[in-house]
LUMBAPA-410718 format. One record per residue (C-alpha): residue number from 0; chain; x negated, y, z negated; residue in one letter. Coordinates in steps of 0.1 Angstrom, whole numbers. Layout:
<nodes>
     n   chain       X       Y       Z   res
   NUM       A       X       Y       Z     A
...
</nodes>
This chain:
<nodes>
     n   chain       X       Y       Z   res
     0       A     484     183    -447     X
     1       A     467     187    -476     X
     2       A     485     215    -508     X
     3       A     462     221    -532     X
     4       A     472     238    -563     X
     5       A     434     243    -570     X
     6       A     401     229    -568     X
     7       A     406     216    -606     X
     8       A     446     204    -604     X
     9       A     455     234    -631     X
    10       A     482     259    -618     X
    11       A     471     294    -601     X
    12       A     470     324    -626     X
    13       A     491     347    -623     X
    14       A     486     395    -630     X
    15       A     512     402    -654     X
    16       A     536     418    -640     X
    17       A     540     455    -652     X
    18       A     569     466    -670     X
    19       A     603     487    -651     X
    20       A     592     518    -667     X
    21       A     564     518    -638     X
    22       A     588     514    -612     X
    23       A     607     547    -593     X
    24       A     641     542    -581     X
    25       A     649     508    -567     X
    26       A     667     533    -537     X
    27       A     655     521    -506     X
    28       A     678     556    -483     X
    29       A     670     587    -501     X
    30       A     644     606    -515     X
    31       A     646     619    -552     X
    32       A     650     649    -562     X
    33       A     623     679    -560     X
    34       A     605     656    -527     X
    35       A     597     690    -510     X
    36       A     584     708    -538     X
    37       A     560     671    -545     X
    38       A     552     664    -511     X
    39       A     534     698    -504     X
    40       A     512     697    -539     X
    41       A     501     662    -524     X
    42       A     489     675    -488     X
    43       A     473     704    -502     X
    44       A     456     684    -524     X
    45       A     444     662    -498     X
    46       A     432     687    -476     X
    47       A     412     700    -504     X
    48       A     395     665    -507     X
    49       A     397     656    -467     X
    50       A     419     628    -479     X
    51       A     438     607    -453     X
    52       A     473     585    -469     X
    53       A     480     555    -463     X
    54       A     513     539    -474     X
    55       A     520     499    -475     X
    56       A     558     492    -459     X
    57       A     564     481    -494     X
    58       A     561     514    -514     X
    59       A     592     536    -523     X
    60       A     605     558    -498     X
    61       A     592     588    -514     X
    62       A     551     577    -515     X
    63       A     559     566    -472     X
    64       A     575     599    -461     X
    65       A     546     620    -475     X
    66       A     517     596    -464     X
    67       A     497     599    -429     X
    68       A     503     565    -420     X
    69       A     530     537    -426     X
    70       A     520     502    -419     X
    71       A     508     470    -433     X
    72       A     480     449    -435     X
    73       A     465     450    -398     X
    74       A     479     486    -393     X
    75       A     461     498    -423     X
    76       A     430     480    -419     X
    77       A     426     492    -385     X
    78       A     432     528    -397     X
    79       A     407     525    -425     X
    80       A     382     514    -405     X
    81       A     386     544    -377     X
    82       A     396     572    -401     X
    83       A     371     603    -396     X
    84       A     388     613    -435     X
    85       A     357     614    -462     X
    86       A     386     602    -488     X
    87       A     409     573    -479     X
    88       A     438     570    -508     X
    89       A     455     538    -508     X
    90       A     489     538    -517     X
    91       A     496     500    -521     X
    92       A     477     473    -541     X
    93       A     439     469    -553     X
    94       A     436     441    -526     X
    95       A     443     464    -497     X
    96       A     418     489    -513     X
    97       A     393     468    -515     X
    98       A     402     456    -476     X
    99       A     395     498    -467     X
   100       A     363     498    -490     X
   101       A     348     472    -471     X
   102       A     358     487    -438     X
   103       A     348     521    -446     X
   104       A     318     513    -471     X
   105       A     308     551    -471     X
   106       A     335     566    -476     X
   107       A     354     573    -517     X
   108       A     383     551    -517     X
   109       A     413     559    -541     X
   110       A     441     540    -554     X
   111       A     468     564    -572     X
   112       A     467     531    -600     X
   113       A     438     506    -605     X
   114       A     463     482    -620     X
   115       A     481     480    -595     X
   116       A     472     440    -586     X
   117       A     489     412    -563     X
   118       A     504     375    -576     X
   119       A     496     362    -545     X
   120       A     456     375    -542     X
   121       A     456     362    -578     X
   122       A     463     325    -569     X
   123       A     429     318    -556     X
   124       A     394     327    -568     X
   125       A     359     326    -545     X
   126       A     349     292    -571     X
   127       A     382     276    -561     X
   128       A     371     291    -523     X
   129       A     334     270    -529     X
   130       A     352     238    -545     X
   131       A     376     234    -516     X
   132       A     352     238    -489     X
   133       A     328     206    -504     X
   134       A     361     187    -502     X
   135       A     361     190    -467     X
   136       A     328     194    -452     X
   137       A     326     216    -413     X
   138       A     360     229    -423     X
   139       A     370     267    -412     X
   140       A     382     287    -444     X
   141       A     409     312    -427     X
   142       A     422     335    -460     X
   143       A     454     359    -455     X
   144       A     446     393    -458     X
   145       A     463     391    -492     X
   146       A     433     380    -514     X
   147       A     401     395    -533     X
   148       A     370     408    -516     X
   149       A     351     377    -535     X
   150       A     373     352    -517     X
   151       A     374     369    -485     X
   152       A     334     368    -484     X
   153       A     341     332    -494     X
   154       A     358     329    -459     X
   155       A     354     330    -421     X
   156       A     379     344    -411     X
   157       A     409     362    -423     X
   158       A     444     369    -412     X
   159       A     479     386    -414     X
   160       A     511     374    -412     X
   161       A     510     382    -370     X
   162       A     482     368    -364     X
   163       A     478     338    -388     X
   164       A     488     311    -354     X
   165       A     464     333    -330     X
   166       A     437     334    -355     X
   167       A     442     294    -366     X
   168       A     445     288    -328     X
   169       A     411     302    -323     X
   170       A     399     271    -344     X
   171       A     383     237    -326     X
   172       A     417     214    -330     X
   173       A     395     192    -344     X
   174       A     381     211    -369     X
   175       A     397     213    -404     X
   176       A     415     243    -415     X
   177       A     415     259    -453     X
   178       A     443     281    -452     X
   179       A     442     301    -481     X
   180       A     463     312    -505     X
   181       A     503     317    -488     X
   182       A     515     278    -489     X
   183       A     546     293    -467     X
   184       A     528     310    -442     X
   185       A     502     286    -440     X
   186       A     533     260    -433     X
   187       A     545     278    -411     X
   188       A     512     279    -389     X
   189       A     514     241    -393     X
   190       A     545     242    -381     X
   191       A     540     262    -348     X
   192       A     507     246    -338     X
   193       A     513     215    -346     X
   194       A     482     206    -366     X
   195       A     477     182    -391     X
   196       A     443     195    -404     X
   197       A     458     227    -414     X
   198       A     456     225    -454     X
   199       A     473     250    -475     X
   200       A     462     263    -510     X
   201       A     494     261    -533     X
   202       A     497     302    -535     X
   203       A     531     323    -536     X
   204       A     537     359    -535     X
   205       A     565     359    -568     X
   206       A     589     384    -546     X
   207       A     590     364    -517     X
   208       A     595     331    -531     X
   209       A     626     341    -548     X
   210       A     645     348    -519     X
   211       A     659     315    -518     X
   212       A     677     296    -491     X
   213       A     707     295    -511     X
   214       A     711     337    -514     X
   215       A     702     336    -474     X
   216       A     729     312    -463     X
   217       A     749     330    -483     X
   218       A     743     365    -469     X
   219       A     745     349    -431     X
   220       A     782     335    -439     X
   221       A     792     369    -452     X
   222       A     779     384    -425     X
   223       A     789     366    -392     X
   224       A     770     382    -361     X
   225       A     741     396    -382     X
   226       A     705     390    -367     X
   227       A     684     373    -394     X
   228       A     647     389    -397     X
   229       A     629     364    -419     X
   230       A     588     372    -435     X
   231       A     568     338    -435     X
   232       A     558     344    -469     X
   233       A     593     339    -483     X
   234       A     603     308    -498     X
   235       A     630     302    -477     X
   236       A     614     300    -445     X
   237       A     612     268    -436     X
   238       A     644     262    -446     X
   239       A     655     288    -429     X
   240       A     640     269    -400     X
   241       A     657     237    -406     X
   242       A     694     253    -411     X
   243       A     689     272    -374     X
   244       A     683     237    -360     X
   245       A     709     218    -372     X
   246       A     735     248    -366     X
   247       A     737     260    -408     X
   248       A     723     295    -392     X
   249       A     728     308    -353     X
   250       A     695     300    -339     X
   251       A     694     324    -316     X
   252       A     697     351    -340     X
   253       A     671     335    -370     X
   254       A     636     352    -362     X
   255       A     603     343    -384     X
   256       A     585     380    -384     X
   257       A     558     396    -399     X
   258       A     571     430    -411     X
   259       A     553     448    -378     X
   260       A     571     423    -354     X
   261       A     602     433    -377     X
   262       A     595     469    -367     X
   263       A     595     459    -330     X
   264       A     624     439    -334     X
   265       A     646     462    -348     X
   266       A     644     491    -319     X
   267       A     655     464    -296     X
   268       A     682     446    -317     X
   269       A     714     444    -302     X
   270       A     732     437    -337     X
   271       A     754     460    -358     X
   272       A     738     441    -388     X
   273       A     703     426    -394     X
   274       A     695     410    -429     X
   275       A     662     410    -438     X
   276       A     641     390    -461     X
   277       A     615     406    -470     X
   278       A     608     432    -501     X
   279       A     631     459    -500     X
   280       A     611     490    -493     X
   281       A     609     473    -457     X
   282       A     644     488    -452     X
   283       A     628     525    -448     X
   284       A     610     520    -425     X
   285       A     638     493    -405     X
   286       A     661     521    -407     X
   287       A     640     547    -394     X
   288       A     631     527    -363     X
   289       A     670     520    -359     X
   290       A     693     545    -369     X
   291       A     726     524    -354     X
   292       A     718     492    -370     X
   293       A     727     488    -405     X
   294       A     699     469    -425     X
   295       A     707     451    -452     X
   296       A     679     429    -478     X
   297       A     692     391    -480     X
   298       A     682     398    -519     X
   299       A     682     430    -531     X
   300       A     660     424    -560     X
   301       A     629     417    -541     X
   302       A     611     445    -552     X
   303       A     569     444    -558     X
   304       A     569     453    -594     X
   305       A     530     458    -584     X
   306       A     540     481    -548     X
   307       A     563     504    -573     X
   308       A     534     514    -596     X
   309       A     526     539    -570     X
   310       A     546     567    -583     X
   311       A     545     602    -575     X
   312       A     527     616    -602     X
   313       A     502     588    -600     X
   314       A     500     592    -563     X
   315       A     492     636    -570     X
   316       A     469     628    -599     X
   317       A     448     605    -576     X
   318       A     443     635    -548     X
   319       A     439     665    -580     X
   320       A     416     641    -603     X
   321       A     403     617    -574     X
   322       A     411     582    -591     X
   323       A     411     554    -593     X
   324       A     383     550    -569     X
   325       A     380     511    -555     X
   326       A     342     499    -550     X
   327       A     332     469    -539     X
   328       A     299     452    -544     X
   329       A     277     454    -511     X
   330       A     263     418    -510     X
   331       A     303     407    -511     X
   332       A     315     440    -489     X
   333       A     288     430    -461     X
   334       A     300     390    -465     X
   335       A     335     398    -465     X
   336       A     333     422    -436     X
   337       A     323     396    -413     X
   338       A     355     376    -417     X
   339       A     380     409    -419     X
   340       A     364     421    -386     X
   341       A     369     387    -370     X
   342       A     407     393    -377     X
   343       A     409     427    -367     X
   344       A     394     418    -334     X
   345       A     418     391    -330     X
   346       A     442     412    -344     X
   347       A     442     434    -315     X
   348       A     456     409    -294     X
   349       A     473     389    -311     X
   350       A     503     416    -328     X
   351       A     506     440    -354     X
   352       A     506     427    -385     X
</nodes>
């Protein structure tokens, strides 16, 4: 395996993260005050502009309950590309609005906050895409779903966190694989398939790498008989991994899971308790799914500073004022199409992402 930090040694950049006066309430159980009052000046408004929601797992409570549709990567990609709405508002980050844009290139696509940008997307750029693929000559460039329109044009296919191993498994064994930019969950599709010609871009989402093994083990001890629902993307996944097989963590209850396999998961889950590591505004839609269950984040503070920028006046604004609106230059929409419809298809069969 080759980790490449980038095609010229120098560390990934990095958005700045926005300050906690953007955030709402770090309450991942109740809505805040006045919700009713909100939530109907935000569907009349859409109606008015033949809007559709959609809401990213990750937002507060609040932005979930009053959008059309909940989901993630896949989910909302797939929705994008089907939706019969002239107006598709994007409560999540610019990457994901971009994703819709190129999906939907004729229809206005909103995002309640323009700033609104990801760590992880920002750890790879299309030149670093280019430089990578002249290292390695006939190689496949697979790129999570988590990057720029630029690089996904750069790429041939892309993926989620449920279909990463199908779509890598789609690859000649022979042939090299780019996997771009999640070094965790491009380890972990190492890991499964057994490949040594998957190489991984050195790329971190911030919030999931700082759920560390040590605040996990920690969680599990407090909390004997708890099933463990763990994201690939986190930092403590492999080692998460490791400590199930040498007994550290109860094997049988340790699952790797994209957050729509978590969703799946939870309706069937047999435990009083399930930790999860993953960011926290997961837990809304867990607890939905699962009433009985209590779940419970193996670090409480993994909250997207960048997901939280969504707030409800921004979110109103967006439908009354119609901005921010995403576009997406055609040449790179038409490129990048190519490789997000590959995953889609893919997609369909390999899991919800």
């Amino acid at each position: 395996m080759t980790t490449t930090p980038s095609a010229t040694g120098s560390a990934p950049t990095r958005s700045p993260l926005p300050g906690r006066a953007d955030l709402l309430t770090d309450d991942t159980t109740d809505r805040t005050a006045g919700f009713d009052e909100w939530a109907d000046q935000v569907r009349t408004a859409a109606r008015a502009q033949n809007a559709v929601i959609l809401a990213h797992n990750y937002q507060h409570p609040d932005i979930q309950d009053v959008a059309d549709h909940v989901g993630d990567s896949l989910a909302l990609s797939r929705i994008a590309a089907r939706t019969d709405s002239s107006t598709i508002v994007l409560a999540g980050v610019h990457f994901m609005a971009e994703t819709a844009k190129i999906l939907s290139p004729d229809k206005r696509v909103l995002i309640p906050d323009a700033r609104a940008g990801c760590s992880l997307a920002d750890c790879i750029t299309a030149e670093q895409v280019r430089d990578w693929r002249a290292q390695y000559p006939g190689a496949v460039v697979v790129s999570y779903v988590n990057t720029t329109a630029a690089v996904k044009a750069e790429s041939d296919i892309c993926c989620t966190s449920s279909n990463a191993v199908e779509v890598v498994r789609s690859v000649p064994s022979a042939t090299d694989v780019l996997f771009c930019p999640d070094q965790f969950l491009g380890a972990h599709v190492r890991r499964t398939l057994h490949r040594d010609n998957v190489h991984t871009w050195m790329g971190e989402c911030h919030v999931h790498a700082d759920i560390s093994p040590d605040s996990l083990i920690e969680r599990v001890h407090a909390n004997p008989g708890a099933d463990l629902f763990v994201h690939p993307e986190c930092g403590c996944t492999t080692s998460a991994l490791w400590l199930a097989g040498c007994g550290e963590l109860p094997a049988e209850r340790t699952r790797i899971l994209s957050t729509g396999q978590m969703l799946t998961a939870a309706r069937t889950t047999g435990a009083s308790t399930v930790l999860v590591a993953t960011e926290v505004g997961m837990l809304h839609q867990l607890r939905q799914a699962n009433p009985r269950a209590s779940f419970q984040p193996v670090n409480a503070g993994a909250i997207c500073p960048f997901m939280r920028m969504t707030t409800r006046d921004k979110l109103l604004r967006c439908l009354q004022e119609g901005r921010d609106e995403v576009l997406v230059d055609p040449v790179i929409a038409a490129r990048a199409r190519l490789a997000v419809e590959r995953m889609i298809a893919i997609g369909s069969t390999g899991g919800r992402r």
